[in-house]
Structures are given as C-alpha cells and as structure tokens.
C-alpha positions as CSV (number, residue, x, y, z in Angstrom):
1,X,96.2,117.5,116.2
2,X,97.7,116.1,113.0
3,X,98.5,112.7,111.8
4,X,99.4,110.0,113.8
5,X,101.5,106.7,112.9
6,X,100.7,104.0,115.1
7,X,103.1,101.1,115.7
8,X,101.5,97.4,116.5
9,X,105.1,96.4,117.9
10,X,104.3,92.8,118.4
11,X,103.0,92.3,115.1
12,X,106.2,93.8,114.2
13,X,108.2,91.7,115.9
14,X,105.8,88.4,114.1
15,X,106.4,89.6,110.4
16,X,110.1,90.2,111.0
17,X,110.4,86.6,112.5
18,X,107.8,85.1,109.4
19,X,109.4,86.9,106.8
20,X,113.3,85.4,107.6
21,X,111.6,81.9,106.9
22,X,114.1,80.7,109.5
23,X,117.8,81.8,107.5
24,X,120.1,84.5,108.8
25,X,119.0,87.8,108.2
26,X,120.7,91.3,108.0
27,X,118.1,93.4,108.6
28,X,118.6,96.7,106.4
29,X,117.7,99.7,109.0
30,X,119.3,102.1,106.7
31,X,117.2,106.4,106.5
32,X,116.0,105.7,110.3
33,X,115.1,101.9,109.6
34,X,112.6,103.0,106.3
35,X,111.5,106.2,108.9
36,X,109.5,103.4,111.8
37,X,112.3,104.4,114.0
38,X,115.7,103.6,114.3
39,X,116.0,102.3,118.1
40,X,112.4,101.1,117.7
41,X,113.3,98.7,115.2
42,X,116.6,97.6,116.3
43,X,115.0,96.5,119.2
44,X,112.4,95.1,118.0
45,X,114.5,92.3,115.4
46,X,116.7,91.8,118.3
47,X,113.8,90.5,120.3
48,X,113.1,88.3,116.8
49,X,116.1,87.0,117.0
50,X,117.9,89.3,114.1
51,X,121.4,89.9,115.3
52,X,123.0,91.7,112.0
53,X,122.3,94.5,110.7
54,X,122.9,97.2,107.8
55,X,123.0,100.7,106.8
56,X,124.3,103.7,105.0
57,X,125.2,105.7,108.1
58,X,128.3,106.3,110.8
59,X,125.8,108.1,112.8
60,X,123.3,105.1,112.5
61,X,125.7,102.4,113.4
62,X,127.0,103.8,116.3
63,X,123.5,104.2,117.6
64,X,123.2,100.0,116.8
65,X,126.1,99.3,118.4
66,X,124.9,101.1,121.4
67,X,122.0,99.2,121.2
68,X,123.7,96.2,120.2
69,X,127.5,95.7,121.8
70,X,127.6,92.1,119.9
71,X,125.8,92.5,116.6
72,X,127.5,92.6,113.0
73,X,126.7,95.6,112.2
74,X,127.8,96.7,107.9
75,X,128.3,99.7,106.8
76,X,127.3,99.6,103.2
77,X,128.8,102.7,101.7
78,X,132.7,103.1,101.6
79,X,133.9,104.3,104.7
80,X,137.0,106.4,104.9
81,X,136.8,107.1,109.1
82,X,138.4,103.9,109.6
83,X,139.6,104.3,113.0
84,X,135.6,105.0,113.8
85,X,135.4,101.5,112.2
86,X,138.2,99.6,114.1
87,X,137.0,101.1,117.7
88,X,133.6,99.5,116.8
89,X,134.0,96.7,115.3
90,X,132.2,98.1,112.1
91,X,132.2,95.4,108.9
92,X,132.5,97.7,105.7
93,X,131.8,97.4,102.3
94,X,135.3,97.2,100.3
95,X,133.9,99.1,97.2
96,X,137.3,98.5,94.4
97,X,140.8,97.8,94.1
98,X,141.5,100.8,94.1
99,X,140.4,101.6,97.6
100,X,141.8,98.4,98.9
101,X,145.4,99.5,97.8
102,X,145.1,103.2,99.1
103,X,143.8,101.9,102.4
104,X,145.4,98.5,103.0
105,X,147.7,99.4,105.8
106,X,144.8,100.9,107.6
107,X,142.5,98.1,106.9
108,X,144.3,95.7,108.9
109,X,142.4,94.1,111.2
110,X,139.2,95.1,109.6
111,X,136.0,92.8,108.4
112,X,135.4,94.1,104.9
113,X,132.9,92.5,102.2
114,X,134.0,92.5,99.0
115,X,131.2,94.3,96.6
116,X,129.9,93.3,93.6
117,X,128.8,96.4,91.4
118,X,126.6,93.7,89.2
119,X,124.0,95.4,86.5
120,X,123.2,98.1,89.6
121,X,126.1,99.8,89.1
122,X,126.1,101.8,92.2
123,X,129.4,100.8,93.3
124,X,132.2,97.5,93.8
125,X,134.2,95.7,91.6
126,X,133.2,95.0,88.1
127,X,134.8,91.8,87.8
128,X,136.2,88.7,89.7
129,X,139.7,89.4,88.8
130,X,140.4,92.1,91.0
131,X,138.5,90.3,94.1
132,X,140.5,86.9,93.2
133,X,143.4,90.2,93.3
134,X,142.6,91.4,96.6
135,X,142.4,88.1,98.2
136,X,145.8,87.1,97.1
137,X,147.6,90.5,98.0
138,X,145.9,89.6,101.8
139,X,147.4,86.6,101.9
140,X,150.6,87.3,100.8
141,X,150.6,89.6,103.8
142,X,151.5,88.6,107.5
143,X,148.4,87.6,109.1
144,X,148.7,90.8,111.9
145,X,148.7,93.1,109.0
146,X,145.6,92.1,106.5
147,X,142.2,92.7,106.8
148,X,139.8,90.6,107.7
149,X,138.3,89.5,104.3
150,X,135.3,88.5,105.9
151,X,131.9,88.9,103.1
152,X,131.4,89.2,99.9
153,X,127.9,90.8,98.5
154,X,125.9,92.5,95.6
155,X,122.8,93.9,95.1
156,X,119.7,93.4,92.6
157,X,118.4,96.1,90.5
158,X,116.1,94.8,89.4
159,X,114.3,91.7,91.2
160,X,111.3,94.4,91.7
161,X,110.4,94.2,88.7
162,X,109.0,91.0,87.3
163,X,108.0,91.3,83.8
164,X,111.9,92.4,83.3
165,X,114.3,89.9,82.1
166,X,117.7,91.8,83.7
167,X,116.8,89.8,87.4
168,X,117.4,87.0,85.3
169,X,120.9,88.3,83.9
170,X,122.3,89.9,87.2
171,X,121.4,86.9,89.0
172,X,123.6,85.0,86.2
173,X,126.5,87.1,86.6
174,X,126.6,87.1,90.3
175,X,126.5,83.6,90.4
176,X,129.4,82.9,88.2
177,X,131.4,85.8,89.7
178,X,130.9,84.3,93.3
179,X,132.1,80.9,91.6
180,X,135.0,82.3,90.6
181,X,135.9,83.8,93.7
182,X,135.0,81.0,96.2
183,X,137.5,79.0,93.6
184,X,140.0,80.8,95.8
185,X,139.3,78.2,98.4
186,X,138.5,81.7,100.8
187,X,136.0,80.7,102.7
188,X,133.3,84.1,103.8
189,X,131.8,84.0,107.1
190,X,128.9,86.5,105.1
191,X,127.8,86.1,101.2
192,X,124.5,88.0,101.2
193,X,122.8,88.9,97.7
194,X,119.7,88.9,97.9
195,X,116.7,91.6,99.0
196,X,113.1,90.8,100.2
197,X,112.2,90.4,96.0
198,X,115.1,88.0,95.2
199,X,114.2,85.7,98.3
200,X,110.6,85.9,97.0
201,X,111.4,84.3,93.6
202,X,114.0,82.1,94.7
203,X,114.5,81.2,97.9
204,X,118.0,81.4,99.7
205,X,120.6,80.7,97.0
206,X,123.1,77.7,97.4
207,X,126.3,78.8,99.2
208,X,124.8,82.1,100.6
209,X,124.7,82.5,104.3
210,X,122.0,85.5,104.9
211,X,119.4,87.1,103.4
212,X,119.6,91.0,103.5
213,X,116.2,92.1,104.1
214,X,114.6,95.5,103.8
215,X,111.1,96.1,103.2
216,X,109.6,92.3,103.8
217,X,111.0,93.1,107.7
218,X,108.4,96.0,107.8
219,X,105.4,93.9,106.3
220,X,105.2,95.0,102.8
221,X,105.2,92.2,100.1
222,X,107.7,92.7,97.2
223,X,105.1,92.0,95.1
224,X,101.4,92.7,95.2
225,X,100.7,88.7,93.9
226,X,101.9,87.6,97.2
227,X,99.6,86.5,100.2
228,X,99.1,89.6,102.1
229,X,99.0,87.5,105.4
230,X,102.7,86.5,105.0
231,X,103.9,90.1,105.3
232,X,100.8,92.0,107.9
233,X,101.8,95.5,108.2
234,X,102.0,96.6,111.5
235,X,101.6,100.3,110.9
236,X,98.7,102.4,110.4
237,X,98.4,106.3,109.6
238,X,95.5,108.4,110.5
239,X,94.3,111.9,110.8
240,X,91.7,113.7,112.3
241,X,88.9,116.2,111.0
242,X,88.9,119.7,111.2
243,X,85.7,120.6,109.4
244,X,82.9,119.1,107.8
245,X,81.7,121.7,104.7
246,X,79.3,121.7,102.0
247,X,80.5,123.2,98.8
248,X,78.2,123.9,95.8
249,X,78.3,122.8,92.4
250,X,81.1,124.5,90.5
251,X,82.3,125.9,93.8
252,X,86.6,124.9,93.9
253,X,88.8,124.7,96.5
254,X,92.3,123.8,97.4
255,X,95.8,125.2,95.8
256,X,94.7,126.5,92.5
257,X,90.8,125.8,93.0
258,X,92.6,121.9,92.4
259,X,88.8,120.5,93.4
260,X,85.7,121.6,91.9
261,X,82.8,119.5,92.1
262,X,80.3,118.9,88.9
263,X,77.3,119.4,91.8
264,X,76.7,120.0,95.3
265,X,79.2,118.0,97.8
266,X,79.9,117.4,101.2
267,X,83.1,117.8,101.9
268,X,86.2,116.9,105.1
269,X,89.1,118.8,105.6
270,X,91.8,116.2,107.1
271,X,94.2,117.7,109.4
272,X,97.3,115.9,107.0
273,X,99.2,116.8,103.9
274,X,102.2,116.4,101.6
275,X,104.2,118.7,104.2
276,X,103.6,115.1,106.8
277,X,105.1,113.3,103.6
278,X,102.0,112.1,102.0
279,X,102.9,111.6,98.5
280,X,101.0,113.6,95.9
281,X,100.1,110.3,93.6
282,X,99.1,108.6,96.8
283,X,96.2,111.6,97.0
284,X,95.1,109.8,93.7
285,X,93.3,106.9,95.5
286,X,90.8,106.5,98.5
287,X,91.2,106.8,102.6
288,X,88.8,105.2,104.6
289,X,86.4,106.2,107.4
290,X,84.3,103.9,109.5
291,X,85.7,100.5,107.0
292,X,84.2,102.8,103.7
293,X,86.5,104.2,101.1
294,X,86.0,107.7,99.9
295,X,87.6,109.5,97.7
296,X,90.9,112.3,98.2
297,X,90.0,114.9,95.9
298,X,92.8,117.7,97.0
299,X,96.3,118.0,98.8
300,X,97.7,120.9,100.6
301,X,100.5,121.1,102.4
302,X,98.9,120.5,105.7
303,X,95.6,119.4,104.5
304,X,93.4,116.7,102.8
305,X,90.1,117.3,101.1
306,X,88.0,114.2,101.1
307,X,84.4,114.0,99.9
308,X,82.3,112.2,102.1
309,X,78.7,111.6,102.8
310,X,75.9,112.0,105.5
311,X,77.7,109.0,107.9
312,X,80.6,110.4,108.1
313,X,81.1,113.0,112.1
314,X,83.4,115.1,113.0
315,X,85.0,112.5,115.4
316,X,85.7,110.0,112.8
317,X,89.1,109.2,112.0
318,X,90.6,109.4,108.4
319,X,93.1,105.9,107.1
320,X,95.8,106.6,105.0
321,X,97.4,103.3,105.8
322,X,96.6,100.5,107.6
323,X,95.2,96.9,107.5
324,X,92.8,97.4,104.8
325,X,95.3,100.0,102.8
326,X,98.8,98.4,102.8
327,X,101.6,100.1,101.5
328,X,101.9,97.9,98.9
329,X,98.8,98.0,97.7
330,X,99.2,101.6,96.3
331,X,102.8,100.2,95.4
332,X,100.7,97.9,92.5
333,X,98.9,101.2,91.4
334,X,102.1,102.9,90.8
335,X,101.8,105.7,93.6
336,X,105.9,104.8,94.3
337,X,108.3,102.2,95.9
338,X,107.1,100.7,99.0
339,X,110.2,102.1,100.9
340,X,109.1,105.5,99.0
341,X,106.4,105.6,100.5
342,X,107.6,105.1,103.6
343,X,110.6,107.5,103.3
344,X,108.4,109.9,102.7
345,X,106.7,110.0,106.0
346,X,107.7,113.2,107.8
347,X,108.5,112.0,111.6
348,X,108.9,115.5,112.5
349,X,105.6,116.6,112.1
350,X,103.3,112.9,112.7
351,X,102.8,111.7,116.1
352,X,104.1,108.9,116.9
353,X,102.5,106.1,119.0
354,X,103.9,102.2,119.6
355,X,101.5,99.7,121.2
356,X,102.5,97.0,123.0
357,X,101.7,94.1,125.2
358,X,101.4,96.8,128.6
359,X,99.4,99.3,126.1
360,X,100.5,102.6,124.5
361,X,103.9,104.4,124.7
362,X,105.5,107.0,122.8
C-alpha cells in the first residue's frame, strides 16, 4: 500500500501545448523534470511539439539526448566537462569573463549563452561590458577556433511575486543590458528571459525567441488569480486507509500526542506521511474523500491522521492533490513554492502510475 501519484499523460501533453501559447519553448526538466519523471516528461513535450530543453544536470542531459538525438538541450550551470559537452552537442551557460578566458581554447566549437546575473544574483555577468568583451575577443579569433556564441539569457527573481516592485526593476535592466549587447550587431539564435510568471504578466518580450518554462508546463498557474482551466493539472496523489478509530475526548495521538480532540472523534489513519514528501504546512489544510474536505489533524512520518465522519469506509481513497486540490492552490495559502511542493514528492517511496489513451502503465 502507500501513496500513489497518478499521471493523466494526455492531459499532460494538452497543458504543455496550451501553456506555450504557440512561441518556442525550452521546457525546464531540471531535479527529474519537478520529480513527474524525467523520460516521462521528455517524452511527453516532444509529442507537444517542445524540442529544447533545460537543466542543471550532466547526468540529466545525457539521458535527453538519448531520448532526443536532435534537441537543444542547455545546461544551465557552468560546465567544466567540456569534452562531455562537445561529444553531445550540449549548449552551456557561459557564467563570466572570467571563465570565458580560462576556457576559451576549449570552448571552440561550443554553443554557449551568455548569462545575465540580473537582481537574482545566482550567477553570469553583471554588466554588458564584459559580454559586448566576450563577443569581440570571439571575433577577433579565426572562425575554427571560437565558440559558438549562440544565446544570451537571465533569470527573474522575482516575477512570483506580485505585490513586489523588483520584477519591475530586473525586467528594466535586462532589457537595456540586452540592448546594449544586440548593439553588437551579434545576432542569438536563443535570447530566453522569461519563466511561466514573467510570460504571465507580459507576454513574449520583443526580440526574445523562447520562453523558458518550468512550472506552467506541469499545469500549475504562477499565480493563483489566473484561470485554473488554462493550466489543468494532470496529476493527482492519493492514499489509502489503514484504520478507521474512534478516539475520546482529550484522548491524543500522533508524535508528541500532536492531536487531541476537545470531544469524542472518529478518526483515519492514511497510509502517507512527510517521509513520501508531504510537506508539514501542507498537513495544515484539508484532503478530500468521496468530493468532501476533512480536515489533516497529524503527520508522521509514514502516516496521516484525518478526522472524518460516519460516510467515510475503509475503501475510500484519501486526495492530497488533484483536480479539486491543485498545487497552487496551497501555493496561495503559503504551504510553499509550487515546484516545492513538487520537489518534495518522494518517488522512491509513492507508486507511480501514468494513464494513457490504451489505459494504465507504470
């Protein structure tokens, strides 16, 4: 027994292809594409037409370009195994000028992206000067030995978060940094920016090629104001029942005696915990059984306390997520990130089940 995540692939495959809009996407598949499965996914935007994608991993974009012998696959963190890169065809992030002139002779050939480090300050260049720097140094070179300045890119900080003014300010200095460099007259096959958020409040940007999107591709809105039917989740998590008890007023249970009810109460103990990567805020708010809410009131590590009433059997099923409880629904109500939540999701202990137009496989 235990949880189960179940997989509605060809609604999958619909939100990917209505949450593009139509533009060129990279689809971020980065920590086992947000944890539905690395292959699974990959697959799946191929079949929507997605042909570019990006992550954090060597490991990961090998298993792509298995998958994939003629996508663009990017490598967003600097990369040092460069003859890993060249053999497959690998874009990579170029992450400062200083890496640019320790690695130039072994960048030749190479499709890098220039990065932006922008308010987010992960990592990239702070400044145009040293990209407009870069660019020049390439050209001065014979063509045989430069890299293949091939994408330039940032990324938002803060486009989450709407009743924050920096969106407005790191948008700004992207803009005018990318105006500075495209003064050049380089021209990028790639200038991506912008996340599921940005492309929320603004639509592709003028110039910019593709979209890089992460959690609108897996049917969660960026924000909970948005219609809910332009980003359907296709996953759902449930667990079974283990026991149905009665526990009398005052009478606690769970770690610590966490649950004690003020009078008697009927009680289910769900067959899921925090040890499957349910997250302990997420415990704060209703499941659902048979289309009714009740409430969590503890969470072990392998087990959910939910109190219930006389309709609820022991063959019922218990919702964590689904339809009627979207991830980003307990996003709004501050249980975490809707990648969070997702990432939390512990694949080694949930079963794992993907329907699709023949039925069920695993």
């Amino acid at each position: 027994m235990g949880g189960t995540l179940i997989i509605d692939r060809a609604q999958f495959i619909r939100t990917a292809k209505a949450s593009s809009g139509g533009k060129n996407v990279i689809a971020v598949v980065k920590n086992n594409a947000y944890n539905y499965g690395l292959k699974f996914s990959v697959s799946a935007f191929l079949e929507a037409g997605i042909h570019s994608f990006a992550t954090t991993s060597m490991d990961e974009a090998l298993t792509i370009r298995e998958m994939a012998p003629d996508a663009m696959i990017f490598l967003m963190n600097p990369t040092y195994d460069l003859e890993m890169v060249r053999r497959n065809d690998f874009h990579i992030t170029l992450p400062s000028l200083e890496y640019y002139y320790k690695y130039r002779d072994d960048l030749t050939g190479i499709s890098i992206h220039l990065e932006y480090a922008g308010l987010f300050n992960r990592s990239g260049f702070e400044d145009a000067s040293d990209m407009v720097e870069v660019i020049n140094d390439a050209y001065a070179l014979p063509p045989h030995a430069r890299a293949d300045i091939a994408g330039i890119w940032t990324h938002f900080g803060y486009a989450d978060e709407l009743d924050m003014q920096e969106y407005e300010v790191e948008r700004k200095m992207w803009l005018d940094l990318l105006s500075t460099v495209m003064n050049t007259g380089h021209t990028f096959k790639y200038i991506h920016a912008q996340n599921s958020a940005s492309y929320a409040r603004d639509g592709l940007f003028e110039h910019h090629t593709h979209l890089r999107l992460g959690i609108a591709l897996y049917g969660s809105r960026p924000y909970a104001t948005l219609p809910a039917s332009d980003y359907e989740q296709s996953m759902t998590l449930k667990a079974p029942i283990v026991q149905l008890r009665h526990l009398r007023a005052s009478q606690k249970c769970g770690y610590g005696g966490s649950y004690e009810p003020h009078e008697d109460a009927s009680i289910a103990v769900v067959d899921i915990g925090y040890g499957d990567g349910i997250l302990r805020k997420r415990a704060e708010f209703d499941c659902m059984i048979n289309g009714r809410r009740y409430p969590i009131k503890a969470l072990m590590m392998s087990h959910m306390i939910v109190e219930v009433d006389e309709c609820v059997d022991m063959e019922d099923e218990v919702i964590l997520y689904g339809n009627d409880l979207r991830i980003d629904e307990f996003t709004a109500l501050g249980v975490g990130a809707n990648s969070e939540q997702l990432g939390a999701l512990n694949y080694n202990s949930l079963k794992k089940v993907i329907i699709n137009d023949t039925g069920v496989y695993q």
